[in-house]
C-alpha positions in Angstrom: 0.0 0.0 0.0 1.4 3.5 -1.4 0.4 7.0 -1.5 2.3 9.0 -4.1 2.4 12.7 -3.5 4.6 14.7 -6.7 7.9 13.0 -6.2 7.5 10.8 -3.1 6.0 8.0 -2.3 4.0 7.5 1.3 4.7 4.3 2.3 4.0 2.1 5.9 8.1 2.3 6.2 8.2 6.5 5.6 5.5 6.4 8.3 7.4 4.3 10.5 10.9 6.3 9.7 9.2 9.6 10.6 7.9 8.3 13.9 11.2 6.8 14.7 12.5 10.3 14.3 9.9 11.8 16.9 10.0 9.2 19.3 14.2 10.1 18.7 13.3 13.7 19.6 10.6 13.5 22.3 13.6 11.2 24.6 16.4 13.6 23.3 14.0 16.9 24.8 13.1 14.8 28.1 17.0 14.0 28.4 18.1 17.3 27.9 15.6 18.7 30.9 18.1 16.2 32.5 21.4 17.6 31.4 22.2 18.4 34.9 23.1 14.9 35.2 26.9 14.2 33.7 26.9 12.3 31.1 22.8 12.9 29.7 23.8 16.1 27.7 26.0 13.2 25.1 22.8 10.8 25.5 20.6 13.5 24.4 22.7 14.7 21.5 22.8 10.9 20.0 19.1 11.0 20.2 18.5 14.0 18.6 20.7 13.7 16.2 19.4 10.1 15.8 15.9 11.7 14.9 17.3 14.2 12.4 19.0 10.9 10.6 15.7 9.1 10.7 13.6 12.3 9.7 15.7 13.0 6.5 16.5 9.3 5.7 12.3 9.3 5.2 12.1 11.5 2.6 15.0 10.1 0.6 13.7 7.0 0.7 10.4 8.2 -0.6 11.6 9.9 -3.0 11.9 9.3 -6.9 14.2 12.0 -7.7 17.6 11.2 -8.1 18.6 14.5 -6.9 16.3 14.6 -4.1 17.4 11.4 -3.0 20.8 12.7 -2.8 19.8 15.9 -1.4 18.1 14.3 1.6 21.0 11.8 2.5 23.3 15.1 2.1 21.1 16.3 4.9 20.8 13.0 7.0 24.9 13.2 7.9 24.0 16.2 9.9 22.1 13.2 12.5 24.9 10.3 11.1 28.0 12.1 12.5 27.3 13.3 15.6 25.4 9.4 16.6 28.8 7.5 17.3 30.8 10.6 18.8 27.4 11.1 21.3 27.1 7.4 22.1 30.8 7.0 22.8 31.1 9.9 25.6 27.9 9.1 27.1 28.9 5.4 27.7 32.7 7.0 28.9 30.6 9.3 31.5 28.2 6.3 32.3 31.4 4.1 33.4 33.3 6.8 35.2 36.0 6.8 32.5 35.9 10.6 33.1 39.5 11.1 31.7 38.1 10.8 28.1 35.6 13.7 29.0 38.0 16.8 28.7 37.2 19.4 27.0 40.1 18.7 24.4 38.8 15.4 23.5 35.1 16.3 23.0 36.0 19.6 20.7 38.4 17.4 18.7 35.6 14.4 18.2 32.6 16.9 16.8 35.2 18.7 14.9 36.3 15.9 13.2 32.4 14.4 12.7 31.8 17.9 11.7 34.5 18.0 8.5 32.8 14.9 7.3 29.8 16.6 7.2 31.7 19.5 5.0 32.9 16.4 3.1 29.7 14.6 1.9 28.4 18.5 1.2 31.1 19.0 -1.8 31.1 15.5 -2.6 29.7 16.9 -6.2 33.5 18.5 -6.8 35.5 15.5 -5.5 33.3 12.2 -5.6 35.5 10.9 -3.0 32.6 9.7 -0.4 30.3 8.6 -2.7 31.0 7.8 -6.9 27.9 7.1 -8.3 24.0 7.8 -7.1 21.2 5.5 -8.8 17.8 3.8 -7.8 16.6 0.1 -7.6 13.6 -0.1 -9.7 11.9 -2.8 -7.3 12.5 -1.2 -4.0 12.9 3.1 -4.8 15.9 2.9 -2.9 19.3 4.4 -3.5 22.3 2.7 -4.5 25.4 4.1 -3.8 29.2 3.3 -5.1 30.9 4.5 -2.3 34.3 6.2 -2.4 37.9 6.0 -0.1 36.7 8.6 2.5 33.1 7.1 3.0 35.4 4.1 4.2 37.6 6.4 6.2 33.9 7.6 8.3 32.9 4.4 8.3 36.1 3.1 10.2 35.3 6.7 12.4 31.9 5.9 13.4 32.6 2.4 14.3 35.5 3.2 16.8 33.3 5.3 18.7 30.5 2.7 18.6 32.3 -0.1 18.9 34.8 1.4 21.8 31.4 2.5 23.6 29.7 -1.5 23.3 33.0 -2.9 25.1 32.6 -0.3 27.4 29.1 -0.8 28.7 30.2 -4.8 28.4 33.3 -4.2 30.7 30.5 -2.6 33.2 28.3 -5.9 32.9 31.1 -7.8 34.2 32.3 -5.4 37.0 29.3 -4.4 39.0 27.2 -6.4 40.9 23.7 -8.0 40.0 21.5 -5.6 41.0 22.8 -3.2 38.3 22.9 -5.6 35.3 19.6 -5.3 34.1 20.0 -1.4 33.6 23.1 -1.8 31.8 22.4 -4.9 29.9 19.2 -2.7 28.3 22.3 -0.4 27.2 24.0 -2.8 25.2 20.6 -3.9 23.6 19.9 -0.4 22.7 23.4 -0.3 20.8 23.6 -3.5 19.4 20.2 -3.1 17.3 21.9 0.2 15.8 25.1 -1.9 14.8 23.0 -4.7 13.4 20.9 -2.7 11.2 23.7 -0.6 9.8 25.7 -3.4 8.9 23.1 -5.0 7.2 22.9 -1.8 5.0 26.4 -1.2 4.2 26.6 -5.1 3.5 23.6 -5.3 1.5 22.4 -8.6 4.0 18.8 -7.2 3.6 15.8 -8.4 2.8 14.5 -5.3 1.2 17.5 -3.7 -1.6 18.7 -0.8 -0.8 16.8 0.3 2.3 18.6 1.1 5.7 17.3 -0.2 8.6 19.5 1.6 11.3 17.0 4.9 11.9 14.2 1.9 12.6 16.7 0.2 14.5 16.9 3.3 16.7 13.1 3.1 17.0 13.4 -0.3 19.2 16.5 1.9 20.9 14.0 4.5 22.0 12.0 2.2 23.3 14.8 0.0 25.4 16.2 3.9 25.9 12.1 5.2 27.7 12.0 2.1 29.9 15.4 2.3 30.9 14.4 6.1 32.5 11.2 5.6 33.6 12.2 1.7 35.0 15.3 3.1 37.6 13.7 6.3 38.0 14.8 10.0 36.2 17.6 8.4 34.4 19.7 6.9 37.2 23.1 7.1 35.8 23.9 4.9 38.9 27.8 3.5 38.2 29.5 6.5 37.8 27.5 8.3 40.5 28.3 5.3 42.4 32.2 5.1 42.0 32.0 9.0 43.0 29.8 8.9 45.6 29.2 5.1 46.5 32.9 4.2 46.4 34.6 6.8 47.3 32.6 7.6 50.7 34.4 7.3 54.1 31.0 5.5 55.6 31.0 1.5 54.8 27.4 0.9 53.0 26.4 -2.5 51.9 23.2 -3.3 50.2 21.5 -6.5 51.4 18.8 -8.1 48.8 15.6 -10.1 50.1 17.1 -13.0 50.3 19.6 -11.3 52.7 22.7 -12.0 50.7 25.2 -9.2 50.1 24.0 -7.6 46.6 27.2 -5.0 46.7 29.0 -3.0 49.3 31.8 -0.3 48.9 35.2 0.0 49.6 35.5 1.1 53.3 32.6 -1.9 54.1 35.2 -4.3 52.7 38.0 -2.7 54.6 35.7 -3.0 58.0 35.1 -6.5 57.2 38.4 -7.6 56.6 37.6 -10.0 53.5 37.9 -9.9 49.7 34.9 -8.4 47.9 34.7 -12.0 45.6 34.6 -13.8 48.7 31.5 -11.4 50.0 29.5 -10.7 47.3 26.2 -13.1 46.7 26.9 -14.8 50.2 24.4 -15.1 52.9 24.8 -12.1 55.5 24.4 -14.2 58.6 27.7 -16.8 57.4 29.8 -13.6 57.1 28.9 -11.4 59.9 28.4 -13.2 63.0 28.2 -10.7 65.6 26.1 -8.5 62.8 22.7 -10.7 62.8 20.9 -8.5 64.4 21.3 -5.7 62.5 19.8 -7.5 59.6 17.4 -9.9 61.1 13.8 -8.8 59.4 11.7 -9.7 62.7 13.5 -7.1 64.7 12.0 -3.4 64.4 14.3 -1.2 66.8 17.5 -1.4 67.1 20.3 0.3 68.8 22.0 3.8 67.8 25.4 2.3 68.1 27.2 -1.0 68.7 30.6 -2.6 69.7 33.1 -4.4 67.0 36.2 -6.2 67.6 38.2 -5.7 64.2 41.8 -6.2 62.7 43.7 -8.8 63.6 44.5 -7.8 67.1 41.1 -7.4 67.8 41.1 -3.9 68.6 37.4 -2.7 70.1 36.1 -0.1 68.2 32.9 1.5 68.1 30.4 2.2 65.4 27.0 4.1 65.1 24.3 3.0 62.2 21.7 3.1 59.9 19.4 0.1 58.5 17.4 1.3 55.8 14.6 -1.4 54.4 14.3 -0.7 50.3 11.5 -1.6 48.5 10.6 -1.7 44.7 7.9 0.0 42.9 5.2 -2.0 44.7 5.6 -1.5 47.8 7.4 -4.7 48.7 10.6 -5.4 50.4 13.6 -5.9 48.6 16.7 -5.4 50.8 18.3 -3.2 53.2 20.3 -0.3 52.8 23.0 -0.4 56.0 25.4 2.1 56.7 28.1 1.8 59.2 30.2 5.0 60.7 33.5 4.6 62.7 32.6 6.9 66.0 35.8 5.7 67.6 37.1 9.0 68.0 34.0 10.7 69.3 33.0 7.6 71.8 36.9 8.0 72.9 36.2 12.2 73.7 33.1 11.2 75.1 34.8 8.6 77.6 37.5 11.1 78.1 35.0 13.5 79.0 33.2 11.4 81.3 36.0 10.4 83.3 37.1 14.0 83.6 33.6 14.7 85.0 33.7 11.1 87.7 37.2 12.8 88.5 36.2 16.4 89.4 33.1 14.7 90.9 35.1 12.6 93.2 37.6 16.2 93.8 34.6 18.1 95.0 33.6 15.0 97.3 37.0 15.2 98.9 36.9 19.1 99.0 33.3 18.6 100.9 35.2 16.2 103.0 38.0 18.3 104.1 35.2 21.2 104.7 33.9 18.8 107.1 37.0 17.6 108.7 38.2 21.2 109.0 34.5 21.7 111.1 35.5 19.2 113.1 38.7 20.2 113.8 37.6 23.9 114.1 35.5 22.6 117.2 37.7 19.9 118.8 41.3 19.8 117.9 41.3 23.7 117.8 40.3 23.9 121.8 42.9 21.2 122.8 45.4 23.4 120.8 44.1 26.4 122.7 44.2 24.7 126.1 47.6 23.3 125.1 49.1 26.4 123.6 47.5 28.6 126.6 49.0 26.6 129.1 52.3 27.1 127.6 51.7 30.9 127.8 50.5 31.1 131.4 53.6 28.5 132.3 56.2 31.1 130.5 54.4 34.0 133.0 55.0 31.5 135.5 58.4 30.8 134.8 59.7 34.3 134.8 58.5 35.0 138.1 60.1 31.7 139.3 63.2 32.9 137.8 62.8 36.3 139.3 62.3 34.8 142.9 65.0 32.1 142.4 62.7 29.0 143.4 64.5 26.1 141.3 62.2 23.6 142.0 59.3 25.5 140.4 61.4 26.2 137.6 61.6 22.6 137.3 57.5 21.5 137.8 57.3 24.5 135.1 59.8 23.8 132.4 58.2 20.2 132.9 54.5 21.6 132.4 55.8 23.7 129.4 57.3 20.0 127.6 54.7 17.9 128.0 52.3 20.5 126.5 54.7 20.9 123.8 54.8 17.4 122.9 50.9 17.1 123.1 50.6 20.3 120.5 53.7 18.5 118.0 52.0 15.3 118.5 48.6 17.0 117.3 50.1 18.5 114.5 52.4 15.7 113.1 49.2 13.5 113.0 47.1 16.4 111.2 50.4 16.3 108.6 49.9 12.4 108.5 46.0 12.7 107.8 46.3 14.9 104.9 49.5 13.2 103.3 47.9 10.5 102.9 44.9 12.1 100.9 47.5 13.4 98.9 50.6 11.6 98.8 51.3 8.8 96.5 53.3 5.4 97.4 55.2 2.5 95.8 53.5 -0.2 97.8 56.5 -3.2 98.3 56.0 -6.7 100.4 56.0 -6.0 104.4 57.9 -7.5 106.9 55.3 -7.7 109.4 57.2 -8.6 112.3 59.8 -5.9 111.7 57.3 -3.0 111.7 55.1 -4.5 114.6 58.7 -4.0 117.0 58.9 -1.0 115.5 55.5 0.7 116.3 55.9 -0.8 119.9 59.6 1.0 120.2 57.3 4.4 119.2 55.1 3.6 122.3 58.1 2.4 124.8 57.6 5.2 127.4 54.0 4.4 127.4 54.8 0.6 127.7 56.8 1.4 130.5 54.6 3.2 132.5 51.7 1.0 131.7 53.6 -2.1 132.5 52.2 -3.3 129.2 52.9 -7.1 128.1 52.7 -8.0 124.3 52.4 -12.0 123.2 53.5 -11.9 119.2 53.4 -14.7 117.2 56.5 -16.7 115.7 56.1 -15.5 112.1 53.7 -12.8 110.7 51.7 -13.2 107.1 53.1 -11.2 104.3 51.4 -8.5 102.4 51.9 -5.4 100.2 51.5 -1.6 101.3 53.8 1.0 102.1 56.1 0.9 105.1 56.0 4.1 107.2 52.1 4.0 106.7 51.3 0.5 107.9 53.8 1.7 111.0 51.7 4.5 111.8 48.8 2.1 111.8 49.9 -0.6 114.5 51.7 2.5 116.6 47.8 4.0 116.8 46.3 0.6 117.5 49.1 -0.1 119.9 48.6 3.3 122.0 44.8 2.3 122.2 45.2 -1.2 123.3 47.6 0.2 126.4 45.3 3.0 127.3 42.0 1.3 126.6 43.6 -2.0 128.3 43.4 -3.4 131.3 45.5 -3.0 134.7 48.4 -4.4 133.4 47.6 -4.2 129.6 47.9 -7.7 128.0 48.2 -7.5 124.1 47.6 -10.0 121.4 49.2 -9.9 117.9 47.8 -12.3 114.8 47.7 -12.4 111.2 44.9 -14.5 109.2 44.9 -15.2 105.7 41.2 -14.5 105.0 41.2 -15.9 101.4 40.9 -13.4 98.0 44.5 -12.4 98.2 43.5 -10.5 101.6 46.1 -11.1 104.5 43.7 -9.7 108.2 46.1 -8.4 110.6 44.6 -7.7 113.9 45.4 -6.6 118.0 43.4 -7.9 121.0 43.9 -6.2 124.3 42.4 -7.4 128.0 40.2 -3.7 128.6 36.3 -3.5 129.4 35.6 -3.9 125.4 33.3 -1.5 123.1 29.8 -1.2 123.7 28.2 -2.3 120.4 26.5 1.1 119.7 29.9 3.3 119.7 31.4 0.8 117.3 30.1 2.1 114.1 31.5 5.7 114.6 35.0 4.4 116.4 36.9 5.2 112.9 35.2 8.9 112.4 37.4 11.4 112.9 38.0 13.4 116.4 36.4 11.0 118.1 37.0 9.9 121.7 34.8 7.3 123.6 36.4 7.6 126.8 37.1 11.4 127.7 38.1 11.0 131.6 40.1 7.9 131.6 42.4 8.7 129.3 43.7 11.8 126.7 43.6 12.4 123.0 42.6 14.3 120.2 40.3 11.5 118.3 42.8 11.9 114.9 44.3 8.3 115.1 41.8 5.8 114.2 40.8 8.2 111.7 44.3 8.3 110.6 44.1 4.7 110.3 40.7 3.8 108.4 42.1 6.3 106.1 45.8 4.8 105.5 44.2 1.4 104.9 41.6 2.5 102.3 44.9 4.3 100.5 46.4 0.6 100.7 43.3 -1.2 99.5 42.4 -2.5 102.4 39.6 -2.3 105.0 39.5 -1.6 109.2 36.9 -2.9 111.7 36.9 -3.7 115.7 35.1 -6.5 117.3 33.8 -6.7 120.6 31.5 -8.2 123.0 31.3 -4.8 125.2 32.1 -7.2 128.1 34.1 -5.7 131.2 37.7 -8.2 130.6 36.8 -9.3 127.4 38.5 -6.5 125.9 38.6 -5.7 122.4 40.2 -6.6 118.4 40.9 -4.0 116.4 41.8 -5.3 113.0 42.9 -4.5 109.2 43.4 -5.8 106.3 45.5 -5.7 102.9 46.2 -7.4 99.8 48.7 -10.3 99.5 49.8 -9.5 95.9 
């Protein structure tokens, strides 16, 4: 069926070539709104130009002019050219080859395409790109004797083309599944093209003369629309992904609903520790172990951050995340998108942080408990030092008169009174000294030699033994442990003075060591006195306090002194009593073994 219309004739196939060339322009005007996108500006100049080869390539073939004919293919190299050239830098944009993008190489590439276009213009004063024009009877197409430099733009076009295909076939190959089917619609798209232009030029046609590549671009559009509106805007996804995907400092892996690994990018694979080939397409639960969770369907929330042991010296290291279910055009889930961001450094600052805020907490703490040691001291250690100091003062007035009157043995009660309050007020201090050293101070704890120190801490008390009459039963051989020398001797010298002044009439005192199990070594001293009365126990270790005030003298810093020394050591103190009249009391400490 034919229409004929002055010199053409309206066939179904000039019908079909002129809708193949708007179909060519309607994609190349929705690509172009597009251009933003690297790479779509090339895709929309091969469609375009596409159309224009189509559009003329119609009216040659309906015509029945010689001259027409040749006029209209003249016309259709003005779409040929530029097809290969656009083809080959959109499929060097689509696989990231962005070094063949320069501005060099593009000018060069339509400059060249453009000169063959000058070429086939003048071909009436050379004949060098085509010889002879003439017309098959049967088919009204044109038959052409083609000359050396249609060969030359033949061997042009199909270095771009062909250079393009292996591209796009390299991509097949290197990424994973879930792209395949966007880029395997790619290659279909340029192998129809190819097919339908060799077929011309080769005469393997089943219609003389005709040439089925513009048709052949038809089917491209088609492959080309669902391509677009199938991923979505025309998701030039690899070379966005080797940009943005690959080169991100987050690890992302893509999980498909089968929950195998679809694809992950380079820091993922660097987290993991594994080869991509050995990742890729395997079930996420044999790969990541301690990860199940984060993938496990059933489970809706999920925490902000978790705990990795990577590398192989297992190095703890912390990460905060992001599971994102994917889902296709329906609605239904297809995978998950995770992504995985080392917080090391920040989790590190925020411990750092933390423990600087535990360690002024614990600073203020002490600071509140030297405010209220320093109220206590203000109101008990303060008046003895008053009474102490002021009974040095009136024993100086005292002593001058003596000394004026020349009664010696006054002198001597007074000089005596004057000591012994001297020695209380130096006592007082040196132990005040002592308390806050050893909030202060720190010690190289070594192993004791318990024995050694006990005869020591008595030889502190010996005028006190003396007068006292005091008798000590020591064991043999003393338990070892670890502390720090001159502190563990202040300890037995305090529970030593007790025992003698708390004691009985002569004090009898008991030394003994227990090993109490835990690496703890108890040390502890029982004198024969009327005990502790079960109530007063609990506050015997606070400081500046004193249960006996008539029997006997003190400022109440020593047991204080202790509890505190032993704590420092990592030990603990305690007494035991029955608060029985003879049945005396054990004072006790312990510390560590090792």
């Amino acid at each position: 069926m034919q229409l004929q219309i002055d010199n053409y004739l309206i066939t179904p196939l000039f019908l079909l070539l002129i809708i193949t060339a708007i179909i060519g322009w309607c994609v190349s005007i929705f690509l172009f709104k597009r251009r933003k996108t690297k790479g779509v500006i090339f895709l929309s100049i091969w469609t375009l130009a596409a159309g224009i080869w189509s559009f003329t390539y119609a009216f040659e073939y309906a015509s029945t002019d010689v001259l027409m004919k040749t006029f209209w293919s003249k016309l259709s190299y003005f779409g040929i050219v530029f097809c290969p050239v656009s083809f080959f830098f959109f499929t060097m944009a689509y696989a990231s080859s962005f070094r063949y993008l320069k501005r060099k190489y593009i000018v060069s590439a339509y400059s060249i395409a453009s000169l063959f276009i000058l070429i086939v213009l003048t071909n009436d004063l050379h004949h060098l790109h085509w010889k002879s024009v003439s017309i098959y009877p049967e088919t009204n197409t044109t038959e052409y004797e083609y000359g050396a430099l249609f060969w030359l733009f033949y061997l042009y076009t199909y270095f771009f083309l062909l250079s393009g295909i292996v591209s796009l076939n390299l991509l097949y190959f290197r990424f994973p599944k879930r792209y395949k089917s966007q880029i395997g619609i790619f290659i279909a798209a340029t192998i129809f093209p190819v097919a339908g232009n060799i077929s011309y030029v080769f005469n393997i046609n089943p219609i003389q003369g005709f040439d089925w590549t513009p048709l052949t671009f038809m089917a491209s559009g088609i492959l080309l629309s669902i391509n677009i509106f199938r991923f979505g805007a025309f998701d030039l996804v690899p070379f966005a992904r080797n940009k943005l995907f690959d080169m991100m400092p987050d690890a992302v892996m893509v999980i498909d609903n089968e929950m195998r690994v679809a694809d992950l990018n380079p820091s993922m694979i660097k987290l993991i520790g594994k080869p991509e080939k050995e990742l890729i397409g395997r079930p996420i639960t044999e790969i990541f172990h301690q990860w199940k969770h984060l993938i496990d369907p059933g489970k809706k929330e999920l925490p902000n951050t978790l705990e990795i042991s990577v590398g192989e010296d297992k190095t703890v290291r912390h990460f905060s995340y992001q599971s994102t279910p994917l889902v296709d055009s329906k609605g239904d889930f297809s995978g998950k998108l995770i992504n995985v961001r080392d917080v090391t450094k920040h989790k590190n600052a925020e411990n750092q942080i933390q423990l600087a805020y535990e360690q002024l907490k614990e600073e203020i703490i002490e600071k509140e408990k030297l405010i209220v040691d320093l109220d206590a001291f203000a109101h008990t250690v303060a008046h003895d030092l008053k009474n102490m100091l002021g009974a040095i003062i009136s024993s100086s007035d005292l002593l001058k008169m003596s000394i004026s009157e020349g009664n010696n043995d006054e002198i001597d009660e007074i000089l005596n009174l004057i000591e012994l309050s001297s020695r209380k007020t130096l006592h007082i201090t040196q132990e005040l000294l002592l308390l806050a050293s050893v909030r202060q101070q720190e010690i190289k704890r070594e192993t004791l030699d318990m024995c050694y120190i006990v005869d020591e801490a008595i030889d502190r008390n010996i005028q006190m033994v003396k007068e006292k009459n005091a008798c000590f039963m020591k064991p043999d051989n003393c338990l070892s442990a670890k502390g720090y020398g001159p502190w563990v001797e202040e300890v037995w010298a305090n529970y030593i003075s007790n025992a003698i002044k708390y004691g009985g009439n002569p004090p009898v005192i008991e030394f003994g060591s227990d090993d109490i199990g835990n690496n703890m070594i108890k040390y502890w001293i029982k004198d024969n006195g009327d005990g502790i009365p079960e109530d007063q126990q609990s506050i015997l270790f606070n400081k500046f306090t004193r249960l006996d005030n008539l029997k006997v003298e003190g400022n109440g810093l020593g047991l204080s002194i202790v509890k505190r020394i032993v704590e420092k050591l990592g030990g603990t103190v305690g007494v035991e009593s029955p608060g029985k009249p003879g049945e005396g009391s054990v004072f006790y400490f312990t510390l560590p073994s090792e």
